[in-house]
C-alpha positions, 0 to 999 in steps of 0.5 A: 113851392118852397125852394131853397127856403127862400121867400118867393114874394120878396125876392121874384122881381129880384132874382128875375132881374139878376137872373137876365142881366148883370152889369159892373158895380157903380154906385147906381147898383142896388145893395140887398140888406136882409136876413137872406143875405147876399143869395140874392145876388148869386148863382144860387139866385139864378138856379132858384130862378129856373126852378121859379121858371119851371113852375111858371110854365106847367102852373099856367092857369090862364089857360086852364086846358094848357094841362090837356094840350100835352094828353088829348088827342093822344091815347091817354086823354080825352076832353071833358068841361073843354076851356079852350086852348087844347080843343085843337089837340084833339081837333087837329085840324083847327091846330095852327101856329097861333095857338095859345098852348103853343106859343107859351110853351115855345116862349117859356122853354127859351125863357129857361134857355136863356136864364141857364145860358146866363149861369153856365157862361158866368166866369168860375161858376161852380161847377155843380150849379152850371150842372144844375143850369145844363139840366135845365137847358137839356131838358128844355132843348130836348122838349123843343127838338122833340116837339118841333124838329130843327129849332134855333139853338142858342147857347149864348144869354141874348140881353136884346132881342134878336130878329135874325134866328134861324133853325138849327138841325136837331143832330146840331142841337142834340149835340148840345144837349148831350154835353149838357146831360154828361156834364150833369150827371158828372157834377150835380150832386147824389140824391141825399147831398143836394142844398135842399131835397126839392134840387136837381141831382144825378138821378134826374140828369140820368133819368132824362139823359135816358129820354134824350138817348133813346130819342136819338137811337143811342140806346146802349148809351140811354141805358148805361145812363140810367142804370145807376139810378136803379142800382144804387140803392138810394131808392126803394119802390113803395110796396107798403103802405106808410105815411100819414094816411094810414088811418084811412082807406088807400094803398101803397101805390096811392099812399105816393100821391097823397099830399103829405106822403110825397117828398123822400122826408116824408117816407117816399123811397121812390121819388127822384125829382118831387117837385115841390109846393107850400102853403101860401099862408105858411110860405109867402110865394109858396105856390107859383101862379095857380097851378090847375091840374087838379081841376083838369084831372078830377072829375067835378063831384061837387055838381053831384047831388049830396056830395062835398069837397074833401079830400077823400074824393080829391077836393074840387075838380071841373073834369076838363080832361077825361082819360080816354076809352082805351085806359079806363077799358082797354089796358089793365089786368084783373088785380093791378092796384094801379088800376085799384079805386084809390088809384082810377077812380070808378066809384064815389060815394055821398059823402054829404053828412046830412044827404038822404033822398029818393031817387030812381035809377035804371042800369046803374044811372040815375034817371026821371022817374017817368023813365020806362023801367026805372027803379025807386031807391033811397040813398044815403050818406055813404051809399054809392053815388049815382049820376046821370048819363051825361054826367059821364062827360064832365062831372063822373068818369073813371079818373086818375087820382094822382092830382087830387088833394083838397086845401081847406082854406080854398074849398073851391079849388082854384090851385093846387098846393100838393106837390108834383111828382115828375121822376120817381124810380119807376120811371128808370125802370121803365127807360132801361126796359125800353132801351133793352128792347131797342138793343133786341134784350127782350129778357132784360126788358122783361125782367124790369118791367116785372120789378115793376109788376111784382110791386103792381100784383103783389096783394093779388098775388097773396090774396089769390096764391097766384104767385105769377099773377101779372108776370110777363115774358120776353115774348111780350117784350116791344115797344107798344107794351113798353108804351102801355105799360108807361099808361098803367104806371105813369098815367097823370105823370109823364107828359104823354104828347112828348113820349109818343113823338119821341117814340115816334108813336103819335100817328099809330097810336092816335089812328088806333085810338080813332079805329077801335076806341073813339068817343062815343059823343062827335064833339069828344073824338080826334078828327083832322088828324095828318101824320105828315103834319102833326107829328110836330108843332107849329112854329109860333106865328108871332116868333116868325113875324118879328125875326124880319132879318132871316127866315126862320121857317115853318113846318110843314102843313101849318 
């Protein structure tokens, strides 16, 4: 990730440092001599420090299942090749407060609370970089309220450790956020104006002021934030292919992934907030830890008889997150390109140049020979693949490709280096519909999710002259389409644990998962699941040990 240009590898320790602590100048102070000149010592530094901060937390690669932990267990995901931190999110009753994934994202949110409260709190800061800090101490607030209920709510920077918090009410903390969001949006700067394009601007303030608002029940407030975004005119939703790709097989829905394709520079008209990556080899520092969505994501090909990595199958992945039955079978329309090949993939194949070889199949797998009613065929470069039943759990299954890209200079693929994509306009269009629906405006809700699916059945619609193809009325019009329609846009995008407990639709959603799409294999289902519980997290059993000077309780059944 390149941010603001600056070399993260020469300059980490340093802006950690300035970001957490600052003292008068002596003698004894460290001077910065270089071509950077004096950033390193400035607001600017710190900002880029919680950009630095963000990428720590959703590039964790430790715990290579921490990307499952926020989709399994929901309606959206499924586990595959497991590793282990998110097995409890699907198995709830193995869920408790000493939980990897748990604890490094409680940790990591207070991290950025932390750094932000330095910025915002520094005398005379500028106000466009206090709102960039607000943004990103709302946005952590907002997950913590979310996630875990009342929390302790700090607004102050904390240079010693504290042993004494206690939970705030969430109406204390989303006070705090909503001053935060207001502010930001009023400061930072519009989409084209930022100091690089990969900074926080207006749109995303708008975007998650949205998510915040409707969490809270303020929903003529959510749409009035977010409606700016959407009329503007500073974003278009891709609806022709362009980009570098164009030469190749794919669409304008996935032309948006495609690492090449995704920044504003780069022709993406619908990207708010791109998060983005650079070579290491180009950049030094350029990629943050080992970010491991890709090899959660993508199904692991390369355990597949005459396959390779490459890019045209999504370079290396080891399938640890599957998408559940309810998305590969239950909620897409005949002719959405969201759910075209280059978008959930179905089919692969071979794509070994020298691959050719006999094997047998029965009812589209591959099979022994011995197998009663099996069927001898030869395959070959370019013929579609065939795997085994059990391959459907780990190494072949219907995926989304958002995450795939493959680097030539790591054909294992340990990271990711493409970029993230984290607000696009969609998004808006998606927000506003579902507080038009909370404010009884089904015909406003419906017209915005038909901008979206004018764009989705659009070359359907000219292949087949079906011109309303895909249209939905105010009749359709509630918050589980709503829901479903953030899968067929968002899926691999939004953090999906989040949307259904700020919707307060975790325990629906996950008991009609077990009811009516439940894994077929034991080890693969949701079991334990307590709506009394599991709607929230468990406090980290390490944050409430050390804070032996006041209570800092737990929620209930952990």
């Amino acid at each position: 990730m390149k941010i603001n240009k600056i070399i993260y590898s020469a300059l980490a320790a340093t802006i950690m440092a300035v970001g957490l602590v600052s003292c008068s100048d002596s003698f004894l102070d460290e001077k910065m001599f270089s071509s950077y000149g004096s950033d390193v010592e400035d607001v600017n530094a710190k900002i880029i420090g919680l950009h630095r901060q963000y990428a720590t937390l959703w590039g964790m690669s430790s715990n290579q299942g921490f990307t499952g932990c926020w989709q399994d267990g929901t309606d959206v995901g499924a586990p595959g090749d497991t590793e282990g931190v998110e097995v409890p999110f699907y198995q709830y009753g193995s869920l408790n407060s000493e939980n990897v994934g748990v604890s490094y994202l409680w940790n990591s949110l207070y991290g950025i609370i932390n750094s932000a409260n330095i910025i915002i709190n520094t005398e005379n800061v500028d106000a466009a970089a206090k709102a960039e800090a607000e943004f990103f101490r709302a946005y952590s607030y907002n997950l913590l309220v979310t996630l875990w209920g009342n929390v302790p709510l700090i607004t102050e920077s904390t240079p010693v450790p504290r042993t004494d918090y206690t939970r705030n009410s969430v109406a204390e903390v989303d006070a705090v956020i909503t001053a935060d969001l207001n502010d930001a949006i009023a400061n930072l700067p519009e989409v084209d104006k930022t100091v690089t394009q990969n900074r926080i601007n207006k749109d995303c303030a708008r975007i998650l002021a949205a998510e915040a608002f409707l969490r809270m029940g303020k929903n003529a407030e959510a749409e009035a934030a977010v409606t700016p975004t959407i009329t503007s005119g500073n974003y278009k939703l891709v609806q022709e292919r362009y980009g570098k790709f164009l030469a190749d097989a794919g669409d304008y829905y996935s032309d948006m992934y495609r690492w090449g394709n995704q920044r504003r520079s780069q022709g993406n008209t619908e990207g708010v907030w791109v998060f983005q990556m650079e070579y290491e080899r180009d950049v030094v520092g350029g990629t943050i830890d080992s970010p491991q969505q890709r090899r959660n994501w993508v199904a692991s090909f390369h355990k597949i008889e005459g396959m390779v990595n490459a890019d045209s199958i999504g370079g290396r992945g080891n399938g640890r997150l599957r998408l559940s039955n309810y998305v590969k079978y239950g909620i897409y329309q005949k002719g959405d390109i969201r759910n075209s090949n280059h978008n959930i993939r179905r089919v692969v194949y071979y794509n070994n140049p020298t691959y050719s070889a006999d094997i047998w199949v029965k009812d589209g797998y591959r099979v022994d020979e011995s197998t009663p009613g099996a069927t001898k065929i030869h395959v070959q470069t370019g013929d579609r693949a065939y795997w085994t039943v059990a391959d459907t759990l780990n190494t072949m299954y219907p995926h989304t490709t958002k995450w795939g890209g493959y680097d030539e200079t790591d054909d294992f693929g340990y990271a990711i280096v493409k970029d993230w994509p984290i607000m696009r306009l969609a998004d808006a269009y998606l927000l506003r519909a579902e507080a038009r629906i909370k404010q009884n405006n089904a015909a406003g809700a419906a017209e915005d999710i038909n901008v979206l699916r004018d764009r989705a059945f659009k070359t359907y619609r000219a292949e087949t002259g079906d011109a309303t193809a895909g249209a939905v009325s105010a009749a359709d019009m509630n918050i589980d389409f709503l829901l479903d329609e953030r899968i067929r846009e968002l899926v691999g995008e939004e953090n999906r644990r989040y949307t259904l407990c700020r919707t307060g639709k975790l325990a629906e959603r996950v008991q009609m998962i077990m009811d009516k799409w439940a894994e077929g294999t034991d080890s693969k289902k949701i079991t334990g699941f307590n709506a009394s519980t599991h709607t929230l997290l468990p406090i980290p059993l390490s944050e409430i040990q050390l804070n032996k000077d006041a209570a800092l309780e737990q929620n209930p059944g952990y």
